[in-house]
LUMDONU-596731 format. One record per residue (C-alpha): x, y, z; residue in three letters; residue number from 1. Coordinates in nm, 2 decimals, decimal comma. Layout:
BEGIN
<site X="X" Y="Y" Z="Z" resn="ALA" resi="NUM"/>
...
This chain:
BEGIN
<site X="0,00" Y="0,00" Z="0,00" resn="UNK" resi="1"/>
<site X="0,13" Y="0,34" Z="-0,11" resn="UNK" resi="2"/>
<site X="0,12" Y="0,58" Z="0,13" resn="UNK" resi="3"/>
<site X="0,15" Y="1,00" Z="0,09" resn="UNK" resi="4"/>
<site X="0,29" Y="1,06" Z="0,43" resn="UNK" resi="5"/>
<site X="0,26" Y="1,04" Z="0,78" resn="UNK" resi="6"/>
<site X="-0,04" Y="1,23" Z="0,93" resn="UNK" resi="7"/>
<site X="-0,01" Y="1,12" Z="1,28" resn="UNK" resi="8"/>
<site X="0,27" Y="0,97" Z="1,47" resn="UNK" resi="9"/>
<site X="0,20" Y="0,84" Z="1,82" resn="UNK" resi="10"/>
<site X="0,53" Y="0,69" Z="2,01" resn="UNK" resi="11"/>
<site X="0,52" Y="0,57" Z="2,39" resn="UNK" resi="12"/>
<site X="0,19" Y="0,71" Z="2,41" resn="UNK" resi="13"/>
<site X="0,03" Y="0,65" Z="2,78" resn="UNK" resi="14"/>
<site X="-0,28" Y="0,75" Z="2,90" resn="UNK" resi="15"/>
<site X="-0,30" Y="0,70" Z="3,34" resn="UNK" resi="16"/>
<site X="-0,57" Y="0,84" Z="3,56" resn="UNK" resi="17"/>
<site X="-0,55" Y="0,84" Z="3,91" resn="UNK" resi="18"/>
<site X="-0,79" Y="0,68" Z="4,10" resn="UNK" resi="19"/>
<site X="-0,84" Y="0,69" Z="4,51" resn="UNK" resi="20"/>
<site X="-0,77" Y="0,38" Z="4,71" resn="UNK" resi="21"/>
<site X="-0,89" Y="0,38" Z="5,05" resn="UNK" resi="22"/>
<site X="-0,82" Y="0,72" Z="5,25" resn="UNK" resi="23"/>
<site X="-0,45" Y="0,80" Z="5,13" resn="UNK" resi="24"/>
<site X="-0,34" Y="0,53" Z="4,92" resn="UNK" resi="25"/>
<site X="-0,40" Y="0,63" Z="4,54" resn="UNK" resi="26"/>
<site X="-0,41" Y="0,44" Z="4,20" resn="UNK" resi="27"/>
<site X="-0,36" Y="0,46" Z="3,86" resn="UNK" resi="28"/>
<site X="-0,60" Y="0,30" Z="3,55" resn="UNK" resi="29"/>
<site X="-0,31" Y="0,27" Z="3,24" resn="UNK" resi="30"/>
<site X="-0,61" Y="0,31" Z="2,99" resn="UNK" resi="31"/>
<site X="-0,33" Y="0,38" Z="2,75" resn="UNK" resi="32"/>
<site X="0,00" Y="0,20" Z="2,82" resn="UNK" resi="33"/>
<site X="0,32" Y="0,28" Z="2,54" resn="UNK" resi="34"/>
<site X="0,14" Y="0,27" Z="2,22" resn="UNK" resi="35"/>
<site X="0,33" Y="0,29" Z="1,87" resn="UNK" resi="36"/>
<site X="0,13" Y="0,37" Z="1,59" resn="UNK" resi="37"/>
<site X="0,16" Y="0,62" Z="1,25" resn="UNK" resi="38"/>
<site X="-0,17" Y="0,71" Z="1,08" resn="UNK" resi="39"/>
<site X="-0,10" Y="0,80" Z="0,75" resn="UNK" resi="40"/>
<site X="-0,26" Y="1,09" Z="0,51" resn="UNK" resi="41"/>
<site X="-0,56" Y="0,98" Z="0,36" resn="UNK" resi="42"/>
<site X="-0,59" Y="0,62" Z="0,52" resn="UNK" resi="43"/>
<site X="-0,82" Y="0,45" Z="0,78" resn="UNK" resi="44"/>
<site X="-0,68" Y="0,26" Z="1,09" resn="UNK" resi="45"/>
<site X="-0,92" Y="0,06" Z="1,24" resn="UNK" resi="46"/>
<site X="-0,86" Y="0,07" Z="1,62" resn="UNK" resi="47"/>
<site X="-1,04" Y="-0,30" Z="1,77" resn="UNK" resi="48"/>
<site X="-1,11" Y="-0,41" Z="2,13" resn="UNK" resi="49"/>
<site X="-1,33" Y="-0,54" Z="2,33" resn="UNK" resi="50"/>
<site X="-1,49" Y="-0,22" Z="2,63" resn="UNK" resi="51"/>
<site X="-1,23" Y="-0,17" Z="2,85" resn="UNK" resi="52"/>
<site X="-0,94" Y="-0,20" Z="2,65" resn="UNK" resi="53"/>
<site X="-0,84" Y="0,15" Z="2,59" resn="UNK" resi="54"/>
<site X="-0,95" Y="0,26" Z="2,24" resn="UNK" resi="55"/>
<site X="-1,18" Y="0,54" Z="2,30" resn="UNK" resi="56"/>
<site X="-0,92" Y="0,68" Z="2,55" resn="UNK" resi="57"/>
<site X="-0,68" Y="0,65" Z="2,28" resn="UNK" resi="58"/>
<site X="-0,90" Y="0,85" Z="2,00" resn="UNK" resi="59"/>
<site X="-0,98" Y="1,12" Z="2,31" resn="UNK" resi="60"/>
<site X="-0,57" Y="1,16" Z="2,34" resn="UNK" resi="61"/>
<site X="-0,51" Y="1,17" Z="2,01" resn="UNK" resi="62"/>
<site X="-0,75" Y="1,45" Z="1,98" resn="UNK" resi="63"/>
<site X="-0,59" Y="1,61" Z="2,25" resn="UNK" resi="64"/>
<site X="-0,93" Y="1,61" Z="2,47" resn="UNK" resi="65"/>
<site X="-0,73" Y="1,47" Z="2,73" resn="UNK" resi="66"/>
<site X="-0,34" Y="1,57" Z="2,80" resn="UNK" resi="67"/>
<site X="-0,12" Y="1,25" Z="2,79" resn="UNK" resi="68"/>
<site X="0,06" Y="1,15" Z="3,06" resn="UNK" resi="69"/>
<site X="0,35" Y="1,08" Z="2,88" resn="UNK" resi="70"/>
<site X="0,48" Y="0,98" Z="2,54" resn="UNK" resi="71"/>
<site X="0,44" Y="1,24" Z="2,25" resn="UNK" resi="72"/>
<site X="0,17" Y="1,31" Z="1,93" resn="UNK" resi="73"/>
<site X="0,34" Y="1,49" Z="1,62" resn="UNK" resi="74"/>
<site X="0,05" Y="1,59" Z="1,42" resn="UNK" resi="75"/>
<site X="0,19" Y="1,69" Z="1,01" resn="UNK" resi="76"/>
<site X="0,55" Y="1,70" Z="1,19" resn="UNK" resi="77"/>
<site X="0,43" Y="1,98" Z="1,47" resn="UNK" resi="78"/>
<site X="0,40" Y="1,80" Z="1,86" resn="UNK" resi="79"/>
<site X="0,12" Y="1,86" Z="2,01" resn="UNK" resi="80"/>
<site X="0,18" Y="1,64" Z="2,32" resn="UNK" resi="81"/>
<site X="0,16" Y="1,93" Z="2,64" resn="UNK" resi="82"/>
<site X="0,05" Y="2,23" Z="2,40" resn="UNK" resi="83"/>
<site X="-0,19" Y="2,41" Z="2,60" resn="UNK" resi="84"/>
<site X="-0,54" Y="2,49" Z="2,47" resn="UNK" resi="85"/>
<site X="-0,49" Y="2,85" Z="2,40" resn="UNK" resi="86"/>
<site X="-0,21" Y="2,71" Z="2,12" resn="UNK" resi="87"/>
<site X="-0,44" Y="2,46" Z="1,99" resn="UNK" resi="88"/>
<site X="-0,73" Y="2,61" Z="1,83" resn="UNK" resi="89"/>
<site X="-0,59" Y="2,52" Z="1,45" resn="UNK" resi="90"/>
<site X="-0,57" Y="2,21" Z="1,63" resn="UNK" resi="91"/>
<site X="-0,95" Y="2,20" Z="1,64" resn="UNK" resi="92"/>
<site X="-1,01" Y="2,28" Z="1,31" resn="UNK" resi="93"/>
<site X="-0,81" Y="2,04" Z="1,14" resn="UNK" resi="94"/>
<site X="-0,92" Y="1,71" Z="1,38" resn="UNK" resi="95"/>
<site X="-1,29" Y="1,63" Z="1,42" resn="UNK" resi="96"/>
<site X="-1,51" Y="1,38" Z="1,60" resn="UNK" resi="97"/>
<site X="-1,80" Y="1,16" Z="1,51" resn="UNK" resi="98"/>
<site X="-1,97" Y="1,05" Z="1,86" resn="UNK" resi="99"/>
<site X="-2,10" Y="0,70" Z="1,87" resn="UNK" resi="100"/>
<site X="-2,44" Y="0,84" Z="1,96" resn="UNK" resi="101"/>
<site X="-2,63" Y="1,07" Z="1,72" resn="UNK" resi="102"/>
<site X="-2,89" Y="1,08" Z="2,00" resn="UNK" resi="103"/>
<site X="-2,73" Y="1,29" Z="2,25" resn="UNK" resi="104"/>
<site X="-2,45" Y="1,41" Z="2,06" resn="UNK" resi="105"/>
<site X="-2,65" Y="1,67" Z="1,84" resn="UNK" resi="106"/>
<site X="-2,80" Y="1,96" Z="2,09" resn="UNK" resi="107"/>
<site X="-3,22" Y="1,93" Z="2,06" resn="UNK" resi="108"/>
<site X="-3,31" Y="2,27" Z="2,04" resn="UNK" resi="109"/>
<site X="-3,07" Y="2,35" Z="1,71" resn="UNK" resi="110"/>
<site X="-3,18" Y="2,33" Z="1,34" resn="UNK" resi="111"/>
<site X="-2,98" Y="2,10" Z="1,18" resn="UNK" resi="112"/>
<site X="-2,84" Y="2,45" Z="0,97" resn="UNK" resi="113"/>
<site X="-2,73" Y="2,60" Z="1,29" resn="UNK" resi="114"/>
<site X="-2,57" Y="2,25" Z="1,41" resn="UNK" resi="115"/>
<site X="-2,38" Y="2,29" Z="1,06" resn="UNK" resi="116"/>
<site X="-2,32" Y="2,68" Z="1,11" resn="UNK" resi="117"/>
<site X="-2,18" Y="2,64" Z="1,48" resn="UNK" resi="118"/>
<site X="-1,82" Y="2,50" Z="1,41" resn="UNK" resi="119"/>
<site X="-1,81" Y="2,78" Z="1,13" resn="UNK" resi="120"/>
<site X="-1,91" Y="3,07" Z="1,35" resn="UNK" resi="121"/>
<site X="-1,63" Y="2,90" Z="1,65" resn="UNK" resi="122"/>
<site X="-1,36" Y="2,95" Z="1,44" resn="UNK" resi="123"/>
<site X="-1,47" Y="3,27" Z="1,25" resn="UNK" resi="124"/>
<site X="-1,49" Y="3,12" Z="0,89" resn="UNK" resi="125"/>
<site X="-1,66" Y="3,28" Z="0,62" resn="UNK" resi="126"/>
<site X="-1,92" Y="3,56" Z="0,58" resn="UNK" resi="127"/>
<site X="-2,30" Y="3,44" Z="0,64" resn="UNK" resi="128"/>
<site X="-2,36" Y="3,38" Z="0,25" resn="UNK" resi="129"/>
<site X="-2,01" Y="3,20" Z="0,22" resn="UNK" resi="130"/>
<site X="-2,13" Y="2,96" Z="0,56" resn="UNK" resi="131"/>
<site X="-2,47" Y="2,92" Z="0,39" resn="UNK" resi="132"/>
<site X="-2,30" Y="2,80" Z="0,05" resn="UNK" resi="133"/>
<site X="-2,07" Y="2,58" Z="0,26" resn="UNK" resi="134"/>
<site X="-2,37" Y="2,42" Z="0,48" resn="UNK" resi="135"/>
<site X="-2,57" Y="2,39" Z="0,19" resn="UNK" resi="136"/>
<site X="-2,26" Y="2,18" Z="0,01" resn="UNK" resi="137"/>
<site X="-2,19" Y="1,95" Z="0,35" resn="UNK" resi="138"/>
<site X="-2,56" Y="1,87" Z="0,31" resn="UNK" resi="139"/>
<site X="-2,55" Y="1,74" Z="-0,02" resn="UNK" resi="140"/>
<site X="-2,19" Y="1,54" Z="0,04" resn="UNK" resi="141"/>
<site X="-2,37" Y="1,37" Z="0,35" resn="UNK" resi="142"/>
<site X="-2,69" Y="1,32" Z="0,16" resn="UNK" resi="143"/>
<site X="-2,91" Y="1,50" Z="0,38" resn="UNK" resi="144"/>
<site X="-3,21" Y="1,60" Z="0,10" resn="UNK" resi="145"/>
<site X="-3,41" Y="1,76" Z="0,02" resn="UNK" resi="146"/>
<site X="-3,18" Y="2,00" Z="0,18" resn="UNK" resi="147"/>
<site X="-3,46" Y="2,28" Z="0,26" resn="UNK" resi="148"/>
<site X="-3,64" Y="2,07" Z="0,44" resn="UNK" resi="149"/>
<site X="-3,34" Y="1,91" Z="0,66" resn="UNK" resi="150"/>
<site X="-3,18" Y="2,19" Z="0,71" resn="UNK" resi="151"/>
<site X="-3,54" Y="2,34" Z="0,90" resn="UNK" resi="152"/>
<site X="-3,54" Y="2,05" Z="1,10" resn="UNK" resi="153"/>
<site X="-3,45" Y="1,93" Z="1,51" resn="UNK" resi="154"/>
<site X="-3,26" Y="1,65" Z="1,59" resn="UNK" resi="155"/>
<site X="-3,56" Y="1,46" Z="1,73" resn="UNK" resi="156"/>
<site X="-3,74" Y="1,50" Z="1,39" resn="UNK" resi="157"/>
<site X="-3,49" Y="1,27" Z="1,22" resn="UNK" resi="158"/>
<site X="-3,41" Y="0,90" Z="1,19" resn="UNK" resi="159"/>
<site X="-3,10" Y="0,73" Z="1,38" resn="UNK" resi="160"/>
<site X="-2,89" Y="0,74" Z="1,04" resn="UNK" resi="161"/>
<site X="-3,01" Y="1,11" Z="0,94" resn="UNK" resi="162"/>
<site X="-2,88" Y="1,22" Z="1,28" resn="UNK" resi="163"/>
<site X="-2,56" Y="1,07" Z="1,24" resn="UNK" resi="164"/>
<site X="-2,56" Y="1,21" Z="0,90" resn="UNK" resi="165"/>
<site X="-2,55" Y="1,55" Z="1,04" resn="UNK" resi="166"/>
<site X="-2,28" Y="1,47" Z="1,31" resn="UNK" resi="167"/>
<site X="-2,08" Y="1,35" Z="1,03" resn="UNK" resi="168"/>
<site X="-2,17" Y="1,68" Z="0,84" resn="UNK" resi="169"/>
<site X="-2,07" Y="1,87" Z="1,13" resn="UNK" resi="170"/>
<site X="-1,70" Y="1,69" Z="1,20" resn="UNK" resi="171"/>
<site X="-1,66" Y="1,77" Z="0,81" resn="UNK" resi="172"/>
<site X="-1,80" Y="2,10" Z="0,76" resn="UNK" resi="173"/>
<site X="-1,44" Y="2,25" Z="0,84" resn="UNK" resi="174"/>
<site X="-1,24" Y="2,09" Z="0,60" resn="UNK" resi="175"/>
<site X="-1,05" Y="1,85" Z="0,88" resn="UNK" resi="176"/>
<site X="-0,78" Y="1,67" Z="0,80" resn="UNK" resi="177"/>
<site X="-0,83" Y="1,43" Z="1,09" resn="UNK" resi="178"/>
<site X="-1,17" Y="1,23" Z="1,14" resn="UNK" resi="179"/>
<site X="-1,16" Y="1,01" Z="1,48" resn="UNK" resi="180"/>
<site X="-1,48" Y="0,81" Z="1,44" resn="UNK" resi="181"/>
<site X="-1,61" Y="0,69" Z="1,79" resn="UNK" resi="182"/>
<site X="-1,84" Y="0,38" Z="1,73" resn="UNK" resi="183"/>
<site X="-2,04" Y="0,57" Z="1,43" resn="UNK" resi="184"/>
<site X="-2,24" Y="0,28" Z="1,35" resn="UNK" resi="185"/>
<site X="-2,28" Y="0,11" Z="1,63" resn="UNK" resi="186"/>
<site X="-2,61" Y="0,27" Z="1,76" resn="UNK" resi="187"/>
<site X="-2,80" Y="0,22" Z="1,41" resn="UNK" resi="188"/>
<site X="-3,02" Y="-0,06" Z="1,26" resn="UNK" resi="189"/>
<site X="-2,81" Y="-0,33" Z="1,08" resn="UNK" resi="190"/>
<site X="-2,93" Y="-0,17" Z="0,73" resn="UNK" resi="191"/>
<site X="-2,82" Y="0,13" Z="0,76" resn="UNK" resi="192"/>
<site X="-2,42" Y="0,07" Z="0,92" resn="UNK" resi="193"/>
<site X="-2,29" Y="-0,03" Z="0,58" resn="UNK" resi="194"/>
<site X="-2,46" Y="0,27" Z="0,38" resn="UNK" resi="195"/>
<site X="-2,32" Y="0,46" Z="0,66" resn="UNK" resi="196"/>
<site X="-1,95" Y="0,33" Z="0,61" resn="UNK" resi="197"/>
<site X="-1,99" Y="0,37" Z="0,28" resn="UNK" resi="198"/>
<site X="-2,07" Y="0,75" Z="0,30" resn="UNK" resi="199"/>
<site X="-1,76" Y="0,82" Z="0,50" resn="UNK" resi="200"/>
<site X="-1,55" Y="0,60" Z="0,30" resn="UNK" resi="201"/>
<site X="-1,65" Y="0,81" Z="-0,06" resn="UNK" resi="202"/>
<site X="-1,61" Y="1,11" Z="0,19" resn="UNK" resi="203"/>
<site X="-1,25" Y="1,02" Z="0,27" resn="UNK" resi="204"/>
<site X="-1,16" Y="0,97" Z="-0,03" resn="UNK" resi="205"/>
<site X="-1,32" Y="1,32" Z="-0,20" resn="UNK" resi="206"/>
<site X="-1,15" Y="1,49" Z="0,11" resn="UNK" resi="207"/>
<site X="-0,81" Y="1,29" Z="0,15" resn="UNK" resi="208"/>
<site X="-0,86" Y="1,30" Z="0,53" resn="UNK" resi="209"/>
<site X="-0,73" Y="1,05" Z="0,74" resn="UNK" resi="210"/>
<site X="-0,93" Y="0,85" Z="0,99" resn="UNK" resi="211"/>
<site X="-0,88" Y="0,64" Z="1,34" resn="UNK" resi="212"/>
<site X="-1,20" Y="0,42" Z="1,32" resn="UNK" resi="213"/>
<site X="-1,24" Y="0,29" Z="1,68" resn="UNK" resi="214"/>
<site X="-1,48" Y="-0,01" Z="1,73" resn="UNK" resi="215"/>
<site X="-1,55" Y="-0,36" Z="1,87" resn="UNK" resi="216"/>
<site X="-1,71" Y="-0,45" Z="1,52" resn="UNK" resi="217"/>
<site X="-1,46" Y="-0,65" Z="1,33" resn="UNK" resi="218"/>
<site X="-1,77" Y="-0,72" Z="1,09" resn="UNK" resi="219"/>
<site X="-1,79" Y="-0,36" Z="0,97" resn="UNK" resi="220"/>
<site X="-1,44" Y="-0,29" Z="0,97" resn="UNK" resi="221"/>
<site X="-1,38" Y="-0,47" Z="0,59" resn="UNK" resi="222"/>
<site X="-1,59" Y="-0,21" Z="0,48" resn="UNK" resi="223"/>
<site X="-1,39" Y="0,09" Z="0,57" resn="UNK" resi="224"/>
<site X="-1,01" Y="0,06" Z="0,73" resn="UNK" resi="225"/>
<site X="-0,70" Y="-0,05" Z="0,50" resn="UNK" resi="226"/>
<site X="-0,52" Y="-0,15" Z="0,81" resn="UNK" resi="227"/>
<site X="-0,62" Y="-0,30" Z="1,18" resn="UNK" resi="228"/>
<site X="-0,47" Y="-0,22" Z="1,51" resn="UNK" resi="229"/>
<site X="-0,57" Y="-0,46" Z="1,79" resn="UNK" resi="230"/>
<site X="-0,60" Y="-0,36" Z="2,13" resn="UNK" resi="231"/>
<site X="-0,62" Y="-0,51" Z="2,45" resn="UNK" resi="232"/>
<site X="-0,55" Y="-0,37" Z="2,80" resn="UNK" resi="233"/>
<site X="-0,47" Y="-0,05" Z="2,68" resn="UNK" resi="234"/>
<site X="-0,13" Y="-0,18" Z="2,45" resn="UNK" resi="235"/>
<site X="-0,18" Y="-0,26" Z="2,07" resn="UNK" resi="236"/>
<site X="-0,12" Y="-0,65" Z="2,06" resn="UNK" resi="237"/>
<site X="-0,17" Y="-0,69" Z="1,68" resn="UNK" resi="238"/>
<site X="-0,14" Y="-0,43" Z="1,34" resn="UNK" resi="239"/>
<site X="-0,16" Y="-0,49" Z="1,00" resn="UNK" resi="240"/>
<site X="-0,33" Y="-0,46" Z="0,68" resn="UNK" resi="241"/>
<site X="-0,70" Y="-0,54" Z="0,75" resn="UNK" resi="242"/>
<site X="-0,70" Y="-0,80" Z="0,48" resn="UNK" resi="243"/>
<site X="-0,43" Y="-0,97" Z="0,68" resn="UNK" resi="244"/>
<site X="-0,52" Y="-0,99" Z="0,99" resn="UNK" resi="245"/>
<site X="-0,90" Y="-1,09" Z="0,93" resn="UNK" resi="246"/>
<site X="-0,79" Y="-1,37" Z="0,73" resn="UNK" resi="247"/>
<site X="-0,48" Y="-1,49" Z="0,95" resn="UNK" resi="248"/>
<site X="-0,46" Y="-1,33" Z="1,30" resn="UNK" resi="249"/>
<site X="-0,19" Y="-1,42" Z="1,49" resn="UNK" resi="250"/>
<site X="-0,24" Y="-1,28" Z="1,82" resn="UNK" resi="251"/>
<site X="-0,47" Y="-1,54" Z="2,05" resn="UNK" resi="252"/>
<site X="-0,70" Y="-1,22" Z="2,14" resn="UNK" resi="253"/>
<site X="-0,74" Y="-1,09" Z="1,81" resn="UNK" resi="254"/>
<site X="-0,82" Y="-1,48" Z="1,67" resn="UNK" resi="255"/>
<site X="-1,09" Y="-1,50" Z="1,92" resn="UNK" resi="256"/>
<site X="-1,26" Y="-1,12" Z="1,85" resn="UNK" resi="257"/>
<site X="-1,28" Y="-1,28" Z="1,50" resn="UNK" resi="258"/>
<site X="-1,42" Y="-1,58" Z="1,59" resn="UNK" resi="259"/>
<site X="-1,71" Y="-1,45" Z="1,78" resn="UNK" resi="260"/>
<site X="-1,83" Y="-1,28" Z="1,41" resn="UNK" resi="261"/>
<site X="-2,14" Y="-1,44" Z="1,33" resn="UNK" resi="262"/>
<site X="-2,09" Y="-1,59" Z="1,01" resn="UNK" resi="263"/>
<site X="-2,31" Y="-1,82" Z="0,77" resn="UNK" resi="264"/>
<site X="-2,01" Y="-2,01" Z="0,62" resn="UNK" resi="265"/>
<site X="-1,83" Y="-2,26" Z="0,82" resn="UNK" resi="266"/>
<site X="-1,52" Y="-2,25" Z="0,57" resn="UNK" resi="267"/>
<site X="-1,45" Y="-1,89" Z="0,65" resn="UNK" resi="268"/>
<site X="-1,41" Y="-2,00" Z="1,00" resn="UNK" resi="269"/>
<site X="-1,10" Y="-2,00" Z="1,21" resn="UNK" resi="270"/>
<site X="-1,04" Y="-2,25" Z="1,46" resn="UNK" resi="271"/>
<site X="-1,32" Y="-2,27" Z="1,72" resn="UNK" resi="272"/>
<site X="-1,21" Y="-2,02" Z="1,96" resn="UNK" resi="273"/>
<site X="-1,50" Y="-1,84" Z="2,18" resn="UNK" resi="274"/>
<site X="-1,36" Y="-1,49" Z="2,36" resn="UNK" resi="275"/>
<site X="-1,19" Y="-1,68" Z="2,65" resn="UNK" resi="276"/>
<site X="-1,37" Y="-1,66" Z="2,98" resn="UNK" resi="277"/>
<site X="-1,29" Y="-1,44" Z="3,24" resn="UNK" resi="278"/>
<site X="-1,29" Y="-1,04" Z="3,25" resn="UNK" resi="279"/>
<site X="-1,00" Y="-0,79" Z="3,10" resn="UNK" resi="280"/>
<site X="-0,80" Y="-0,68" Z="3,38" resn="UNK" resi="281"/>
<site X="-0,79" Y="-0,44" Z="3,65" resn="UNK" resi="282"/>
<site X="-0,60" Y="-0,12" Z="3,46" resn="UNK" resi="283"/>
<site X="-0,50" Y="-0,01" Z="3,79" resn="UNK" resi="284"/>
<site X="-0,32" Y="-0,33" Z="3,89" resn="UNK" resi="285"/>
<site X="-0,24" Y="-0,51" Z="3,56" resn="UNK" resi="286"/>
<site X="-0,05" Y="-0,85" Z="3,58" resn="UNK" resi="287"/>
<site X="0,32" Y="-0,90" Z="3,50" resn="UNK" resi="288"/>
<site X="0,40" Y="-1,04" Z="3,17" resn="UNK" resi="289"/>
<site X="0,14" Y="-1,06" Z="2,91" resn="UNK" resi="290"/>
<site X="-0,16" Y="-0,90" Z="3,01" resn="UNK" resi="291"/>
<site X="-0,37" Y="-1,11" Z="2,83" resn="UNK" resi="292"/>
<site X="-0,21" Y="-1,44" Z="3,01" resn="UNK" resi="293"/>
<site X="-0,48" Y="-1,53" Z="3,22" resn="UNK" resi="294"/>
<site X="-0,71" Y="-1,58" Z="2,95" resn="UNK" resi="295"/>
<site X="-0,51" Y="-1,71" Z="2,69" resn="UNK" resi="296"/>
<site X="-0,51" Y="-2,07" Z="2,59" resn="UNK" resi="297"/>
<site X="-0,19" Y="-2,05" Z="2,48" resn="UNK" resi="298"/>
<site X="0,01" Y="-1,90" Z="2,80" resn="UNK" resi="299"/>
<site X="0,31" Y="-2,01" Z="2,84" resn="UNK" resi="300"/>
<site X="0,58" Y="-1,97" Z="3,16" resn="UNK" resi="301"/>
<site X="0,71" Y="-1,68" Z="2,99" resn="UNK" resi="302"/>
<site X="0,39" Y="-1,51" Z="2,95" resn="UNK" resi="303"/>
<site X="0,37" Y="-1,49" Z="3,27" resn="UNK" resi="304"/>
<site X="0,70" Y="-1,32" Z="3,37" resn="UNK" resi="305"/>
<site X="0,80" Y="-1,12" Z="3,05" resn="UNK" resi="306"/>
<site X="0,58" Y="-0,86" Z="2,84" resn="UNK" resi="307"/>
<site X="0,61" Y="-0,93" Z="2,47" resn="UNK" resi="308"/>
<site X="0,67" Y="-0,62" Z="2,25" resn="UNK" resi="309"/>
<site X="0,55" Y="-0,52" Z="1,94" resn="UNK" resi="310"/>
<site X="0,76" Y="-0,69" Z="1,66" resn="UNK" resi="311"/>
<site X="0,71" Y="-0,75" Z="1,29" resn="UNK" resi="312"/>
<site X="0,70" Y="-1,14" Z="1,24" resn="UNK" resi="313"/>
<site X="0,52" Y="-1,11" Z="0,87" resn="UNK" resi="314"/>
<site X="0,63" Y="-0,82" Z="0,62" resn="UNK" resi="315"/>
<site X="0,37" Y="-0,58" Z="0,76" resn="UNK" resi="316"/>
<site X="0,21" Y="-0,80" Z="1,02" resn="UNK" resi="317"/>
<site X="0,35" Y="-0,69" Z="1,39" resn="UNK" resi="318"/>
<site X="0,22" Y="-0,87" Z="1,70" resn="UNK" resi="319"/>
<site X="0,28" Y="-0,91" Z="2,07" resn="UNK" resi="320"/>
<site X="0,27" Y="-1,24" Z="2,12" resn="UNK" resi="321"/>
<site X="0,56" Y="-1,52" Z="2,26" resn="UNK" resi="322"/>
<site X="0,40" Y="-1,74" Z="2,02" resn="UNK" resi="323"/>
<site X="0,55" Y="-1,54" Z="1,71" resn="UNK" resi="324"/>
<site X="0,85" Y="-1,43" Z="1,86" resn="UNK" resi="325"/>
<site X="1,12" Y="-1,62" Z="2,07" resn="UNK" resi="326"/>
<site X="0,94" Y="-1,90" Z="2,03" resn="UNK" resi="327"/>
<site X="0,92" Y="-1,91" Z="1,69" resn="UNK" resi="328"/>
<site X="1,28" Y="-1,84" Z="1,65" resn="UNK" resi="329"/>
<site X="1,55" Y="-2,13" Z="1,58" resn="UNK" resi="330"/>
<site X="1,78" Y="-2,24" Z="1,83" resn="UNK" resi="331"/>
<site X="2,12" Y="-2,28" Z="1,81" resn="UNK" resi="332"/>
């Protein structure tokens, strides 16, 4: 896959808040634990999990709606990392957010115009005939027509999928160069998530703007992300294309998220592997090794006494995984 750049580079990227235990004593969650990744102009990476594992927390940090506790975010070269908010206006412009849920994310007493017209007015773009002529645009590119009668109308007068057509209209109104969809489809009726993904995939593609498509739905991400970044216990266990991985995981995690997708035809199967039993684990007092030991079938001594990093076992295939690594390399 040809690339045109690096929009986003993440390195060490960690994520910790502090939570009380008992009167004094006082804890930290690592929702977001040393994470590697580049997102590259114009591409979708597929961020995958199951709740709990760190993903949202991620796309909020890369977004800079919360400041990371340590590591570093280079956005088109420039770090963003500890900028404060009065430096990071442009910032705001340029990277947008679709909220999982069209139902509370759009404010009930706005038109769906003025929803449109409020990021404009924020950051002081246009005269009121150039913001109308831009509105009226967004509304065609997201489909929302007749547009007259849309644009007159409230939140609550609209369909699940019309509403999250105008929360997509409103992350693109501004031209961003940076999408982080939160769980867009998730919320809607099973026939309308693939028209959905479609829409922001033609949109992508008309607008060269890079997205980090964060989800739990393996099943729709085939429909909209070139490559796949598996996450589990707030560190990214498994990346690569999202051909790749779907048809040969290699992480144990990752094989069972795939697993659990319902589908008609036994010889797409993998190996029968049900999401192993048992819950992911406390953030605030993970377990040494591989956090994902406990559950796996595969665990190993090491496992438990050594955290695997993220190497590249497959040209373009990186996972965290004993199985892949040491083990799989010859012995003397």
């Amino acid at each position: 896959m040809e690339h045109n750049g690096v929009a986003v580079k993440i390195r060490d990227l960690k994520m910790y808040f502090a939570r009380r235990s008992g009167l004094i004593e006082r804890r930290y969650v690592k929702a977001v634990d040393g994470v590697n990744l580049d997102l590259y102009t114009g591409e979708t990476l597929a961020v995958v999990g199951e709740s709990g594992s760190g993903k949202t927390t991620l796309g909020k940090t890369l977004l800079r709606l919360y400041t990371p506790t340590g590591g570093s975010i280079e956005f088109d070269g420039k770090d963003i990392t500890h900028k404060p908010e009065s430096e990071l206006k442009w910032y705001r412009k340029v990277a947008q957010i679709i909220y999982q849920d069209p139902f509370s994310s759009l404010n009930p007493f706005f038109s769906v115009y003025r929803i449109l017209e409020e990021p404009l007015i924020v950051h002081n773009v246009g005269s009121q005939e150039e913001r109308k002529k831009r509105i009226t645009e967004t509304m065609h590119d997201v489909k929302l027509e007749p547009i007259e009668d849309f644009a007159r109308k409230n939140p609550h007068m609209m369909s699940g999928g019309q509403r999250q057509r105008v929360a997509i209209g409103r992350a693109l109104i501004l031209n961003p160069k940076l999408i982080v969809a939160d769980e867009p489809v998730s919320m809607l009726d099973a026939s309308v998530r693939v028209e959905i993904l479609y829409l922001l995939r033609g949109l992508q593609k008309e607008h060269d703007i890079s997205f980090a498509y964060i989800t739990h739905d393996i099943a729709t991400v085939k429909y909209f992300s070139e490559r796949m970044a598996t996450m589990y216990a707030g560190r990214v266990v498994e990346l690569a294309g999202t051909r790749q991985v779907i048809s040969k995981p290699l992480h144990p995690y990752t094989q069972a998220l795939i697993e659990a997708i319902p589908d008609p035809d036994p010889t797409n199967r993998h190996r029968n592997r049900n999401v192993p039993a048992g819950e992911p684990p406390d953030l605030s007092n993970p377990p040494p090794g591989c956090n994902f030991h406990p559950r796996c079938p595969f665990a190993m001594d090491i496992c438990r006494g050594k955290e695997p990093t993220l190497e590249e076992v497959q040209p373009g295939h990186r996972v965290a995984c004993w199985l892949h690594t040491e083990y799989d390399k010859p012995r003397a």
